[in-house]
N, C-alpha and C positions, 0 to 999 in steps of 0.2 A: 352805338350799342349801349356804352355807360347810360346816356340820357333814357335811353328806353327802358333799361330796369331799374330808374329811380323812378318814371312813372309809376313801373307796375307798382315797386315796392310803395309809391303815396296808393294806388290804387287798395294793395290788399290790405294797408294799414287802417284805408276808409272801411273796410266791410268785415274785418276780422273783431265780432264781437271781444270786447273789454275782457282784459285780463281779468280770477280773479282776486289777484292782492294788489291793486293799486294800479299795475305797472301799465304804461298807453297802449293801447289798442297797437294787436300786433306783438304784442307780449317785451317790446321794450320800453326801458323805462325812460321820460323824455330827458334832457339837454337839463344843466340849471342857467340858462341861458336862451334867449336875451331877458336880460331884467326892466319891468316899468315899475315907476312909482306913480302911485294912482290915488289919491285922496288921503295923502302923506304914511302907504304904506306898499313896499316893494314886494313886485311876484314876479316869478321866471314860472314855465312853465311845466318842469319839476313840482313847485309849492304850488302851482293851482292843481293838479291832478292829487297831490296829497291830498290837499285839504276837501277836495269832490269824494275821493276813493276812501279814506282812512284806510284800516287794517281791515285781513279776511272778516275779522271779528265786530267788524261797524256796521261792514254791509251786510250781515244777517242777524243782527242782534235788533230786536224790535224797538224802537224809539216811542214811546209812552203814546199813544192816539190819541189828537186831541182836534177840537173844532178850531178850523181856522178862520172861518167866517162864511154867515149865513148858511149853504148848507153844502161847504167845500169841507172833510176833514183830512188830517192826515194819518196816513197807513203803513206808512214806510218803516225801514230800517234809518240805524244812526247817520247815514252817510247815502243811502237809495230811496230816493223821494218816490212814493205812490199815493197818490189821492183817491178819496173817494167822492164823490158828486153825490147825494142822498136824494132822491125824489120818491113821491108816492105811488111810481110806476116802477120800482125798480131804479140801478144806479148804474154810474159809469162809473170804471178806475181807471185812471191814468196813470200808467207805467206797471208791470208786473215785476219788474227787475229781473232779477234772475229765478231762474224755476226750482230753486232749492228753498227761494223765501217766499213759495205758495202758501205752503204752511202760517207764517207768520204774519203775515198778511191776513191771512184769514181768522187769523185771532185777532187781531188789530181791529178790523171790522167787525166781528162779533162784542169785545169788548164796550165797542161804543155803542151797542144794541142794535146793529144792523146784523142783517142776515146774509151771509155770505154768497149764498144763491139765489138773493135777488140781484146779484150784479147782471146787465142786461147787455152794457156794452162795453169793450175795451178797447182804450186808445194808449197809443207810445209818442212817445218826443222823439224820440227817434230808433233810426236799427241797428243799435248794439246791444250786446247779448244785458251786459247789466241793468238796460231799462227794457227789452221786449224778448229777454230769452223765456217768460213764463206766460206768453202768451198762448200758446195748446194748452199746455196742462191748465190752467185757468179755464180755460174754454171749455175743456172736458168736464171740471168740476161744477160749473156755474149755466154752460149752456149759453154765454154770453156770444155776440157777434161781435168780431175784432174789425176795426177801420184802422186804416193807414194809408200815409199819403203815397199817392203813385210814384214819384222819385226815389222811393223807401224801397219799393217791390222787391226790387232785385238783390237788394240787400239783406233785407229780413229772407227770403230762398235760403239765404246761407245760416242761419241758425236756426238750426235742425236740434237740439239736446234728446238726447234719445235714440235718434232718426227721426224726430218728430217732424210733420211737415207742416210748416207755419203757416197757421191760417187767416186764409183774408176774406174776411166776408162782404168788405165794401172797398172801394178804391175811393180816398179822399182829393179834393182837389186843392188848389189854393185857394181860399173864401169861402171852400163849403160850410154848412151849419149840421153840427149834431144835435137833436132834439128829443129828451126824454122827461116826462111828468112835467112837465113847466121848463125846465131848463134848456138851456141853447148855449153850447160852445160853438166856437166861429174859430175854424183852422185855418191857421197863415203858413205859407210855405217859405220860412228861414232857412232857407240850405247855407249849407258852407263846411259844418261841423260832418256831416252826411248830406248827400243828395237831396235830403225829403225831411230833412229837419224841419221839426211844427210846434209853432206853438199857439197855443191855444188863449184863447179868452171870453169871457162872459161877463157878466153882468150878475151880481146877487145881492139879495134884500138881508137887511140887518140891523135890528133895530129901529124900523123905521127910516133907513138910510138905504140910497143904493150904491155900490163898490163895481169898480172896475178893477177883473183879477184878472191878472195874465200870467198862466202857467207857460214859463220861458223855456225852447229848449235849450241845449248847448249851443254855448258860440264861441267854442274852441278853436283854435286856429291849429292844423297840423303841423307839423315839424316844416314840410316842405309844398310851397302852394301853385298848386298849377295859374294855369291861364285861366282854366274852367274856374277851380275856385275861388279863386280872386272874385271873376264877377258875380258868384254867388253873394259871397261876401260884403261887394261891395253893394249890392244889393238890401241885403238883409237889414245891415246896421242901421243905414236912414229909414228900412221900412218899423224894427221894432220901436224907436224910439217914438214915432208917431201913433201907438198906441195909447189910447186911455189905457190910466194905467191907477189904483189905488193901493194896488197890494199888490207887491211881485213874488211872486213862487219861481220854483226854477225844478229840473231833473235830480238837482242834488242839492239836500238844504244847506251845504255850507254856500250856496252863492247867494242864500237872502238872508242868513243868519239863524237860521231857523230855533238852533238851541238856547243860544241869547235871547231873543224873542220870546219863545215859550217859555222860559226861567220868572220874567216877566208879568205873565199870564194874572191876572188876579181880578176878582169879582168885583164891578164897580171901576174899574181902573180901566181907561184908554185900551182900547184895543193894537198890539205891539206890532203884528200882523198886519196894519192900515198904515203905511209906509210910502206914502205919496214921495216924498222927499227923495227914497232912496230907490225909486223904482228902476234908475237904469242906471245903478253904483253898478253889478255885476258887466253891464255892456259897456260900460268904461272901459271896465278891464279888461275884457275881453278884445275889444278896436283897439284898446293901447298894444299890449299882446301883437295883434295880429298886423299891425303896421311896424310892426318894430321887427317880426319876420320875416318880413317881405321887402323891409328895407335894410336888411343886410344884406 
């Protein structure tokens, strides 16, 4: 009986969208334990959900909008990554976060002289409430069609904010391609963090150059890892690192550094954002992490 409601309990921990002041999915806050050191600095699983979540006040405070490269920008709050994809057919956003930071969002993009209701499609990294709880209300505002991967399905059902009912207008697979004005993202199915974890990549022009971005999703490792998760897991890690990779984004800018980066930023100066070197520092730590839980 014990072992059965430690399942359920990893079960509802996987599909109960994100707390929202930090604390793990499931509304507790994790262990500060086990600890790795990963490129001569130490994280327990405590310090990596701080540094993802910050305070109520990170994840809905707007983080200044800026281009990330060729015609990816960012839309997000301090600490809740959304992008925008820009085309001349209308755009995609990835991630809505939570449906209180519609609003901010939408200034975000406007700010940088896009038009908020030409967003055309929305995509998530995955189904918790802090990256796909403003998927309806988005949809309502924009008219946009939401895609998500099938593993997701049953997950996003359960983030309803309102009684809303989360809309899916396309079922993604693994390798399917999204395609709007020129642009093409190509969805991988990373489960482990969630069933239907995705991350996404493309290809974009810049300068005369072309970039391989891979918008990363989580690769958290839960407190406690089934059998099933494992082999997601074990799955995943050797598939992301085999991506082309020039510039890595992530669901939450503290895992590519985002505010260090942008500080950077300046006219004429190396683009801070083209991060070959450090494209899979965050999947370090996260396989270090997730072996180091599995092997207690």
């Amino acid at each position: 009986m014990c072992g059965m409601l430690a399942i359920i309990n990893i079960i509802i921990a996987l599909l109960v969208p994100a707390a929202p002041f930090g604390f793990a999915q499931g509304g507790q806050a994790p262990a500060d334990r086990p600890a790795v050191t990963v490129r001569g600095q130490t994280y327990t699983p405590a310090s990596i959900l701080a540094r993802n979540m910050g305070s109520a006040e990170d994840q809905e405070t707007a983080f200044p909008p800026h281009k990330i490269v060729g015609n990816i920008y960012y839309v997000g709050t301090r600490t809740l990554s959304s992008f925008l994809v820009a085309t001349p057919a209308g755009h995609i956003l990835v991630d809505t976060t939570y449906e209180r930071n519609a609003p901010v969002i939408r200034k975000s993009v406007e700010q940088l002289g896009f038009k908020f209701s030409d967003i055309r499609i929305i995509l998530g990294n995955h189904a918790h409430g802090d990256h796909q709880e403003g998927d309806a209300l988005v949809k309502q505002m924009t008219g946009a069609q939401v895609m998500a991967m099938a593993e997701d399905i049953p997950a996003l059902a359960a983030i309803m904010p309102g009684g809303k009912t989360h809309p899916v207008d396309r079922i993604l697979h693994d390798g399917d391609t999204i395609a709007l004005g020129g642009a093409t993202l190509v969805a991988h199915l990373t489960a482990g963090h969630t069933r239907g974890a995705t991350t996404f990549t493309m290809k974009v022009q810049d300068a005369g150059r072309t970039y391989d971005v891979v918008l990363f999703s989580s690769l958290r490792s839960p407190a406690q890892v089934t059998p099933s998760i494992a082999a997601e897991f074990d799955r995943t890690f050797p598939l992301v690192r085999k991506l082309p990779c020039d510039v890595p984004l992530g669901d939450h800018p503290g895992e590519y550094g985002m505010q260090a980066k942008h500080a950077t930023l300046a006219a004429g100066a190396p683009n801070p954002f083209v991060d070959k070197a450090n494209c899979f520092a965050e999947v370090d730590i996260q396989e270090a992490m997730y072996h180091a839980i599995i092997g207690r």
